[in-house]
C-alpha positions as CSV (number, residue, x, y, z in Angstrom):
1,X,23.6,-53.3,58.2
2,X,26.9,-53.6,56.6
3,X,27.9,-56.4,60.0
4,X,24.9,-58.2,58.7
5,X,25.4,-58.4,55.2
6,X,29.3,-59.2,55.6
7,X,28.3,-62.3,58.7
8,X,25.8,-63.9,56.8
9,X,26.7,-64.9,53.9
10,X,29.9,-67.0,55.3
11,X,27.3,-68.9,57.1
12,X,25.2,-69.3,54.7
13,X,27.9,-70.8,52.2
14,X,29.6,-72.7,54.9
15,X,26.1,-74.4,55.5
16,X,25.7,-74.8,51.9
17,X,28.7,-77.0,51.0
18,X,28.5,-78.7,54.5
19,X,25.2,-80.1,52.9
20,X,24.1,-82.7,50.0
21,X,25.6,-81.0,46.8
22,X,22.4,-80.2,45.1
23,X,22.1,-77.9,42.3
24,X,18.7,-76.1,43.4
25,X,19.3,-76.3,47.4
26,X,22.6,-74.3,46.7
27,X,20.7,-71.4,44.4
28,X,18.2,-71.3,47.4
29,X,20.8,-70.6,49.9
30,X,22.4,-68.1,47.5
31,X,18.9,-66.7,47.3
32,X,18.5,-66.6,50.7
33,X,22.1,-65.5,51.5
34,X,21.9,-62.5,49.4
35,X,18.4,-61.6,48.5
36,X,17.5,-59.1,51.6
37,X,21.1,-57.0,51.3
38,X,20.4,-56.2,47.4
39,X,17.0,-55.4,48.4
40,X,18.5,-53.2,50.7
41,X,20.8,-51.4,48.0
42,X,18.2,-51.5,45.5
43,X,16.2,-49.5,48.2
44,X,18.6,-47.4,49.3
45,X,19.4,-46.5,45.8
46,X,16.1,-45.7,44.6
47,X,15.5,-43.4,47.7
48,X,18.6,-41.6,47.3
49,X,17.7,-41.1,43.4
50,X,14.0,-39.6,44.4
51,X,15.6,-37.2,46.9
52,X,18.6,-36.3,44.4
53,X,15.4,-35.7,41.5
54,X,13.6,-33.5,44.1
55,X,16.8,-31.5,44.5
56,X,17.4,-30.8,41.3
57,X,13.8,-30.1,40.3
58,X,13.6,-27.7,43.0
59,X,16.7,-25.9,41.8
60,X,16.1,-25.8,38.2
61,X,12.2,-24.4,39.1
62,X,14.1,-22.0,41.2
63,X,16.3,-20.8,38.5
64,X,13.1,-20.5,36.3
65,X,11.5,-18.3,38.6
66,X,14.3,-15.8,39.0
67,X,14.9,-16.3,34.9
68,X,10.8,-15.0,34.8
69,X,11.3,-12.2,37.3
70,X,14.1,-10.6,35.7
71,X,12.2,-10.4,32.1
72,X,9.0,-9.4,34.1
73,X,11.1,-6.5,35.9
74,X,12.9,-5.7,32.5
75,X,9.1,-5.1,30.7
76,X,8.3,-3.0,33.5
77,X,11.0,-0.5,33.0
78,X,10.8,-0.7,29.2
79,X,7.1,0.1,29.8
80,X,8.1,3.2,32.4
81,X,10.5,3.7,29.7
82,X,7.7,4.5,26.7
83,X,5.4,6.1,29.0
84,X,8.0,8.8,29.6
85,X,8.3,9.3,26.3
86,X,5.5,9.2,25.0
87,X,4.1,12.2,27.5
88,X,7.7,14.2,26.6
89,X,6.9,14.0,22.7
90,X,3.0,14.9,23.3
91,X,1.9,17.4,21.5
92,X,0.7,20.2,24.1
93,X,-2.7,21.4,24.2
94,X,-1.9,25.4,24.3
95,X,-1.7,27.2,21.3
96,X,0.4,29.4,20.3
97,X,-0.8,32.3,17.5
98,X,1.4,34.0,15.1
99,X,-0.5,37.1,15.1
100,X,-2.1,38.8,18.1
101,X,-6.3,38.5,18.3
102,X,-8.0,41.5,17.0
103,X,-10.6,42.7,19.5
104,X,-12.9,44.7,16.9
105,X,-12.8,41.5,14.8
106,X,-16.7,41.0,15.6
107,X,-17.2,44.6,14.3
108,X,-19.3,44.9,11.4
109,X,-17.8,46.0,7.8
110,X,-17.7,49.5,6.6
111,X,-20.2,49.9,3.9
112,X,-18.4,51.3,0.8
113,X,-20.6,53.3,-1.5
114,X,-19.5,52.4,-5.2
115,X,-20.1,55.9,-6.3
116,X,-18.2,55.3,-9.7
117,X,-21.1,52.9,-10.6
118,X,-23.7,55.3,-10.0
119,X,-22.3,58.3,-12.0
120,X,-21.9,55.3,-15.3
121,X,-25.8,54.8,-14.4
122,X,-26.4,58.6,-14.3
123,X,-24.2,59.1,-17.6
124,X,-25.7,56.0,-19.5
125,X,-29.1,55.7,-21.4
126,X,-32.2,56.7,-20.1
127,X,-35.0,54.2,-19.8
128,X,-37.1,55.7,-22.8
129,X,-33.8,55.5,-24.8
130,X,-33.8,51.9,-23.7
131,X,-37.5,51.1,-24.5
132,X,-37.3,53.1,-27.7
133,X,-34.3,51.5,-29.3
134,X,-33.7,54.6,-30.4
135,X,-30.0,54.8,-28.6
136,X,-26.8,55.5,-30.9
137,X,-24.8,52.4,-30.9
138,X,-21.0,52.3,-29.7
139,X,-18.3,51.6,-32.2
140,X,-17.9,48.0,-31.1
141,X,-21.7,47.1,-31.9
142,X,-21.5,48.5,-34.8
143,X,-18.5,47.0,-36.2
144,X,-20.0,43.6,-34.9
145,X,-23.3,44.1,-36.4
146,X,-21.4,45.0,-40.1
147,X,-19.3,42.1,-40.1
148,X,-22.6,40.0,-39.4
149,X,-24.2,41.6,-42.3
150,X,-21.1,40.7,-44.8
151,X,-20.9,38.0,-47.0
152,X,-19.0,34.8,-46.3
153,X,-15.0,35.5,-47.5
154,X,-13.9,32.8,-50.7
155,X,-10.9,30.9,-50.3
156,X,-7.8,32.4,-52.0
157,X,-7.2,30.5,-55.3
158,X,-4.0,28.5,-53.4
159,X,-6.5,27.2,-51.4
160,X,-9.4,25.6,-53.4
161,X,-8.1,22.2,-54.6
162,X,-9.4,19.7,-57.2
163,X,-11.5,16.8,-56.1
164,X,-9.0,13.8,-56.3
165,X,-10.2,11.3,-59.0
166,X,-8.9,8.4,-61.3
167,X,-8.4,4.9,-61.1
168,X,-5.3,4.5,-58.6
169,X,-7.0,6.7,-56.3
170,X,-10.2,5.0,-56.0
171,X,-8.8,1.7,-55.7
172,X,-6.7,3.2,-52.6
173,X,-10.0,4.6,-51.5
174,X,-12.2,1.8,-51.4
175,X,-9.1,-0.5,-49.8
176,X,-9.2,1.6,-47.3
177,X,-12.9,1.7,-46.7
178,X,-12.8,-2.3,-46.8
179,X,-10.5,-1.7,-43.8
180,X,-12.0,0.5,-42.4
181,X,-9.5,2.7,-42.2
182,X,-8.9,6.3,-42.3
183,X,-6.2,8.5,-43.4
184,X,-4.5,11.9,-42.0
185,X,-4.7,13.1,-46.0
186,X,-8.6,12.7,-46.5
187,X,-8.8,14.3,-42.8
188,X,-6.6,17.2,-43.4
189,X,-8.0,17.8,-47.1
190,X,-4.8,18.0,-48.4
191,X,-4.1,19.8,-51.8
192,X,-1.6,17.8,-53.0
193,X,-3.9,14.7,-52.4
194,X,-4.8,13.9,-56.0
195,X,-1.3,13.8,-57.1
196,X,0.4,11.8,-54.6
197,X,-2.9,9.1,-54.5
198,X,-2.3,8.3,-58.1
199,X,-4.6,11.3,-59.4
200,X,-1.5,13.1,-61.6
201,X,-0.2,13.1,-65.0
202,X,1.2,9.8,-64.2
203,X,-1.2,8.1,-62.6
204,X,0.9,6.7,-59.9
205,X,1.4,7.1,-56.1
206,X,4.2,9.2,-54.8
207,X,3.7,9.7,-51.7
208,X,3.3,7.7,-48.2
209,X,-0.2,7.5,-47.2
210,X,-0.6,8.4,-43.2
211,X,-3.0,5.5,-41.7
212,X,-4.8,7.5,-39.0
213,X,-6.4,3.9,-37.5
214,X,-9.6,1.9,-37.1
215,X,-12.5,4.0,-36.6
């Protein structure tokens, strides 16, 4: 090939100045001079291109397969890996009892007799006592059934209070019902209420009156 291509175009060119100097016959014979060696090259070339594209596709397909084989072995043994642990750190299904198992354990309770109840039952009332109503009472019942019978006790003379009245404290009183308000003093029923609302000798408020909230 490389005789062919070197011998034929010195022919060729020798030809084509031998002949009429014409523009177009001399691109013909260049044509024709070098058109089926570039072909050739061109051919070459591409086949040698494909075959080096094979090779390497076959290589880096290779690479990825031994790439895939070592993660796939890797998961395996990770896998092996939990499994052994996981049946190392299982719980076991034996038991294991503090205490030994008591064979009579099925065995039915002693019965105790609560003789301490019957001799209070022997001891107490009998039932025609009961029925007649006639029974002495203990000290308790009676002392219950005197201090039902008493009257109610008055409140110590420190502890009845005036009914707070006069002009300051109604005007507090009624602001506060407008509001809707009420206060720890009228909850508490303090004493000293009349006197601090205004309700004194002086007829002024002295004190600091405790909002409790809306109600």
């Amino acid at each position: 090939m490389l005789a062919l291509f070197a011998a034929r175009p010195t022919r060729t060119l020798c030809r084509t100045f031998t002949s009429a100097h014409s523009p177009r016959r001399e691109n013909i014979g260049v044509l024709k001079a070098y058109g089926k060696p570039v072909a050739t090259i061109f051919l070459w070339s591409a086949l040698t291109y494909m075959s080096f594209q094979a090779v390497w596709n076959t290589l880096y397909f290779d690479e990825i397969k031994l790439e895939t084989e070592a993660k796939i072995d890797d998961l395996q043994a990770e896998l092996k890996r939990l499994e052994h642990y996981t049946a190392a750190t299982a719980p076991s299904s034996r038991r294991f009892l503090a205490t030994e198992i008591d064979a009579n354990t099925d065995a039915k309770p002693e019965k105790r007799v609560r003789k301490d109840f019957t001799q209070r039952l022997n001891n107490g009332p009998s039932f025609s006592d009961f029925a007649s109503s006639s029974a002495p009472l203990t000290p308790a019942e009676a002392m219950e059934k005197a201090q039902s019978k008493a009257a109610k006790a008055r409140l110590p003379r420190w502890l009845k209070t005036d009914i707070p009245v006069g002009k300051e404290v109604s005007r507090i009183r009624k602001t506060l019902r407008e509001l809707k308000l009420h206060t720890v003093c009228e909850e508490a029923r303090c004493p000293n209420m009349g006197e601090c609302w205004g309700g004194g000798k002086h007829g002024t408020a002295t004190a600091t009156i405790m909002i409790m909230g809306d109600t």
